[in-house]
C-alpha positions in Angstrom: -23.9 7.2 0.8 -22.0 9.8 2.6 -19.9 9.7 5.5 -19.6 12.7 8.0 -16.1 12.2 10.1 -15.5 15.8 11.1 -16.2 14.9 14.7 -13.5 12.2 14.6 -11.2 14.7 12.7 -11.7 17.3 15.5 -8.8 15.6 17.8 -6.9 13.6 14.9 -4.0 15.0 13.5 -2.8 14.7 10.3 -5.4 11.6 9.1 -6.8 14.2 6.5 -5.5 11.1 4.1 -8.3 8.7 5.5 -11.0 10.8 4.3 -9.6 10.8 1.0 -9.3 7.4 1.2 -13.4 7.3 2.2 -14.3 9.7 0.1 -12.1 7.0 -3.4 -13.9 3.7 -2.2 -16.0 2.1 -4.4 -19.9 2.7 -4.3 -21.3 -0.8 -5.4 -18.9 -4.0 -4.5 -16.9 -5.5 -7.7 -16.2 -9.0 -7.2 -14.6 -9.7 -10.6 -11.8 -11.1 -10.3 -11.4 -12.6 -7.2 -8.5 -11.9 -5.2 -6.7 -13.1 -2.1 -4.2 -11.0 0.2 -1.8 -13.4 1.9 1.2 -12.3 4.7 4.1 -14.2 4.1 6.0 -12.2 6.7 5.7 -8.8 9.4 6.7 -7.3 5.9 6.2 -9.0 3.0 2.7 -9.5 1.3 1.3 -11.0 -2.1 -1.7 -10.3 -3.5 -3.2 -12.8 -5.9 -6.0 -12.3 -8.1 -7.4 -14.9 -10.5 -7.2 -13.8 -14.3 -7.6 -16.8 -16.2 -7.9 -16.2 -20.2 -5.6 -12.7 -19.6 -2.0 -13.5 -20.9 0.9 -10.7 -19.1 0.3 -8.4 -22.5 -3.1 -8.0 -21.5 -2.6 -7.1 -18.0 -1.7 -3.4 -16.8 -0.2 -2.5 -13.2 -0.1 0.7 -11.9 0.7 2.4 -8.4 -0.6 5.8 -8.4 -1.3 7.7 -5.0 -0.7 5.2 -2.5 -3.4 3.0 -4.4 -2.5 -0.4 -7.0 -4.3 -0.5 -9.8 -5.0 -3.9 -11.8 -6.5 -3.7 -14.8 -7.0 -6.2 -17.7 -8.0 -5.7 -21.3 -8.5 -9.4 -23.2 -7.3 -8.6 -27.0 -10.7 -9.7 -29.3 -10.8 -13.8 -29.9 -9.5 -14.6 -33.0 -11.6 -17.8 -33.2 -13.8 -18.5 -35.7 -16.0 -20.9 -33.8 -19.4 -20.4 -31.9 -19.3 -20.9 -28.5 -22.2 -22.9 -27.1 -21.3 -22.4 -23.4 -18.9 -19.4 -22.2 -18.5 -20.1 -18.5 -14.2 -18.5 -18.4 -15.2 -14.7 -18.2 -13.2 -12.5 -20.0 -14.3 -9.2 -19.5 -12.2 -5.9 -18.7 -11.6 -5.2 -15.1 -10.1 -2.9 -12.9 -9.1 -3.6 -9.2 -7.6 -0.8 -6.8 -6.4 -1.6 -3.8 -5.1 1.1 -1.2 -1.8 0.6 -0.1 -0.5 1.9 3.2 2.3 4.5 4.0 5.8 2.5 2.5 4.2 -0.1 0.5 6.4 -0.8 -2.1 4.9 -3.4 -5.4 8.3 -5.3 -6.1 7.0 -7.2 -9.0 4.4 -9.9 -10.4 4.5 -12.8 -12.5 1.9 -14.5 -14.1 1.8 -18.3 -14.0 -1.6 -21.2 -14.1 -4.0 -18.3 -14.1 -2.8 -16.6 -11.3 -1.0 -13.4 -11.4 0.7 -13.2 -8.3 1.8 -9.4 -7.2 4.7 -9.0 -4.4 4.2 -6.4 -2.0 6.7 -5.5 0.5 6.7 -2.7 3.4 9.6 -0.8 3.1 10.4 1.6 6.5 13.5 4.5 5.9 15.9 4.1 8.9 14.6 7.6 9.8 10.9 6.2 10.8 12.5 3.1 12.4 11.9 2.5 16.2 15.7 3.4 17.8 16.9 2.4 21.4 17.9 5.4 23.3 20.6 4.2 25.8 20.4 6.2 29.5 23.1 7.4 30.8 24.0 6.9 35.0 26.3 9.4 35.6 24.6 13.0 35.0 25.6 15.3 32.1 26.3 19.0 32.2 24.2 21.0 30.7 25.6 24.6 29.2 23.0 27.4 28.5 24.9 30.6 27.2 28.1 32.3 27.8 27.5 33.2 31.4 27.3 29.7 32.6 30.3 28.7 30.5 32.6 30.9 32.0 31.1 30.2 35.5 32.1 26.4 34.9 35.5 27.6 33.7 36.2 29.7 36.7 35.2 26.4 39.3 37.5 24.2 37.5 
C-alpha cells in the first residue's frame, strides 16, 4: 500500500523526514516479541520488550538514523534431549522503533526475561524555550553613520 502526502507536503516545511519515515514502516505487523513503551517522566522513557531464552550475548542494539534497532540471534541448543512441547519461542527477531528528534538510548540491562532499554530526550540549550524579558523604558535604535552623528550633535 502506498501513501500519496504531496498535498499535505504542499504547506509543510521541512517534514520531508515524515515521509521517509512512511515510506521505512513495516508492510505486515510483527508482533514477536512483545514490547511495552512506558513514560517515567516529560523526558525519560523505557522500552521493554520480552526476550525470554535470549541471554545479553545474544542480543544486538543499534541506533541508526533516528530509528533503534533490537535484534536477537539465540546461539543453537546444545541439548541433547527431544523436546515434546516447545511453547518459549526462540526465534531471531528484529524490532525498530523510530525515535524522535534528541532521543538519546542511555543503556539496557537484561534481568527475569525482560530487557529493559532507557530512553531519554535530550534538548541542546540552543532549541530550549528562553524567556525574553521586556524592557519599559524605550531603547535607541542607531542605523548608520548619519544618525550617529545626529545623536551626537543633540547631546
Amino acid at each position: 500500500m502506498t501513501y500519496d502526502l504531496s498535498p499535505l507536503f504542499r504547506t509543510a516545511i521541512g517534514f520531508d523526514r515524515l515521509a521517509r519515515l512512511v515510506d521505512t514502516l513495516p508492510q505486515d505487523a510483527v508482533a514477536y516479541p512483545p514490547y511495552n513503551i512506558e513514560k517515567l517522566a516529560d523526558d525519560a522513557y523505557r522500552l521493554q520488550l520480552a526476550v525470554a531464552g535470549f541471554a545479553a550475548d545474544d542480543i544486538e542494539l543499534t541506533v541508526k538514523d533516528n530509528a533503534l534497532i533490537v535484534a536477537g540471534r539465540v546461539a543453537e541448543d546444545a541439548t541433547k534431549g527431544e523436546f515434546l512441547h516447545r511453547g518459549i519461542a526462540a526465534r531471531a527477531f528484529t524490532r525498530r522503533f523510530a525515535l524522535a528528534d534528541h532521543m538519546v538510548v542511555e543503556g539496557a540491562d537484561i534481568s527475569n526475561g525482560l530487557l529493559n532499554i532507557s530512553i531519554r530526550r535530550v534538548v541542546p540549550e540552543a532549541l530550549k524555550p528562553r524567556k525574553i524579558s521586556i524592557n519599559t523604558t524605550p531603547t535607541k535604535t542607531i542605523v548608520g553613520s548619519a544618525d550617529t552623528a545626529q545623536l551626537s550633535q543633540a547631546a
